[in-house]
PLY file of the C-alpha trace (Angstrom):
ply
format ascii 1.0
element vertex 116
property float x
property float y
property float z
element edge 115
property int vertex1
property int vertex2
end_header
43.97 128.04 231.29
43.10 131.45 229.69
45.31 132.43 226.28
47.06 135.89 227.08
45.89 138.13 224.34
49.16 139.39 222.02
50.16 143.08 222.38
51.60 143.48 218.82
53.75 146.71 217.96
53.74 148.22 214.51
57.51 146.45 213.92
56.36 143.55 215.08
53.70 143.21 211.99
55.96 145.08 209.08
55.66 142.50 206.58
58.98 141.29 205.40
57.01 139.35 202.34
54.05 137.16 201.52
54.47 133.72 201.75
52.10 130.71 200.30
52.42 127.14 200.93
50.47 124.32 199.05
49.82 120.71 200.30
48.05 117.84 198.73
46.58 114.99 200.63
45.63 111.59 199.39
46.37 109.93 195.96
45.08 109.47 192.19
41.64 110.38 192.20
40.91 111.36 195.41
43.89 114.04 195.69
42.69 117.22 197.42
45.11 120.17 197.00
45.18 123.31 199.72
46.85 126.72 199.47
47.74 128.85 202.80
48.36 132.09 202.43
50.71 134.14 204.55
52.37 136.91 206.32
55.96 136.70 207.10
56.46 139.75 209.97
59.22 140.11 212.75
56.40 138.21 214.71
56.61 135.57 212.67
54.70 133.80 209.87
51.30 134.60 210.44
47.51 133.66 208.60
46.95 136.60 206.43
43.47 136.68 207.71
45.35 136.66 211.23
47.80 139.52 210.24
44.54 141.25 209.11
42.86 140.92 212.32
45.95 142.23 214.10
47.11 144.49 212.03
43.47 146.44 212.44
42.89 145.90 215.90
46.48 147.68 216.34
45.44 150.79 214.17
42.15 151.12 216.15
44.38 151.09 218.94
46.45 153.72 218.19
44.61 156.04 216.64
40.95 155.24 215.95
38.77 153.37 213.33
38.80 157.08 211.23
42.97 157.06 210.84
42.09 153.41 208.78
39.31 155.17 207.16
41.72 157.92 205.55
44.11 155.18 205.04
41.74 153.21 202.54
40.52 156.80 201.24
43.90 157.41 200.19
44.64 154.12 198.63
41.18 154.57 196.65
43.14 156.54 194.12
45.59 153.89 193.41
45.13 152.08 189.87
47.14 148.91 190.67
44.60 148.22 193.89
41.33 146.13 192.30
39.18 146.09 195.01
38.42 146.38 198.49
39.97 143.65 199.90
43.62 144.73 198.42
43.04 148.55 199.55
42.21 147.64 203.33
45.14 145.39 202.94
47.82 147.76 201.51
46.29 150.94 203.64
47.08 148.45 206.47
51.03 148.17 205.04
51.23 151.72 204.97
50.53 151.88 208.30
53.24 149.78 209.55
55.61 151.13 208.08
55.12 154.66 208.56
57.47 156.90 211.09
56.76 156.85 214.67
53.98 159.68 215.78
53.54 160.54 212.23
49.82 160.54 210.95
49.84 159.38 207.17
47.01 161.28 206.08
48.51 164.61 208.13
51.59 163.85 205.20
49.53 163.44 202.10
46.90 166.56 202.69
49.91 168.68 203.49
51.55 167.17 200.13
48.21 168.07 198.57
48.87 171.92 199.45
52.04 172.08 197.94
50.88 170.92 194.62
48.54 173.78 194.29
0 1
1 2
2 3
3 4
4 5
5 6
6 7
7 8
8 9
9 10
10 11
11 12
12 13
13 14
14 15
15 16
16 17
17 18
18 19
19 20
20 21
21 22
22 23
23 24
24 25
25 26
26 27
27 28
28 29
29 30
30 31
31 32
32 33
33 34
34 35
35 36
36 37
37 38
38 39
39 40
40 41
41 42
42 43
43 44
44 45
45 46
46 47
47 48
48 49
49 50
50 51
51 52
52 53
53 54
54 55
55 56
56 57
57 58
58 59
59 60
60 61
61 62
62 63
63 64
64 65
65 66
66 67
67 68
68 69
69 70
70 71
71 72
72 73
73 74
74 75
75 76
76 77
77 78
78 79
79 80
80 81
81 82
82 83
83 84
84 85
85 86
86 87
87 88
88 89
89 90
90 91
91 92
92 93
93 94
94 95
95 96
96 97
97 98
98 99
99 100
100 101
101 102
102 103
103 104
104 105
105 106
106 107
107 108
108 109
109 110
110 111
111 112
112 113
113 114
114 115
C-alpha cells in the first residue's frame, strides 16, 4: 500500500521549540550514546532534517525556489547566524511565521526605502 504524501500548511510547521533527546545503549565499555534532534510544530514532533525537507518543499510550493532565495539573502546580514546551515534554517522560520499573502522580502525592501 502506497504512503499518501503530507500536505503541510505553514501553521502546521510553526515551530513551537526545538527539542533533543539522548539515549544510550549497552553498558561499561561498550556504551554508545545518540542525540536526536527535533522540531516540535502543531504537526507534531518532527526530524529536523524532516521539518527541513517539509518546510522547503512548502515554500517552493507557494511561491517558488527565488522567495527562499531572498529569504537566506536577507538572513545573510544577520551576525548571530554562523553559517549556511543556520541561515536556510532560520530564513525557513521566517517563513512560517509570516502573515498570510504577505511576501517577506516585499516588507524588508519597502523598509529599506524608508530608511533612506
Amino acid at each position: 500500500m502506497e504512503e499518501k504524501e503530507k500536505s503541510y500548511t505553514r501553521a502546521d510547521l510553526r515551530v513551537m521549540y526545538y527539542a533533543g533527546r539522548s539515549t544510550s545503549h549497552g553498558y561499561g565499555r561498550d556504551k554508545t550514546t545518540t542525540y536526536r534532534s527535533g522540531v516540535q510544530t502543531r504537526a507534531g514532533d518532527l526530524e529536523e532534517s524532516e521539518w527541513l525537507k517539509e518546510a522547503e518543499a512548502l515554500v517552493v510550493r507557494e511561491n517558488g525556489a527565488s522567495e527562499l532565495d531572498a529569504l537566506i539573502k536577507i538572513t545573510s546580514s544577520l551576525a548571530w547566524l554562523r553559517n549556511d546551515k543556520e541561515r536556510r534554517r532560520y530564513a525557513l522560520e521566517l517563513y512560517m511565521t509570516k502573515p498570510s499573502g504577505n511576501q517577506i522580502t516585499t516588507v524588508k525592501k519597502s523598509t529599506q526605502e524608508r530608511e533612506r
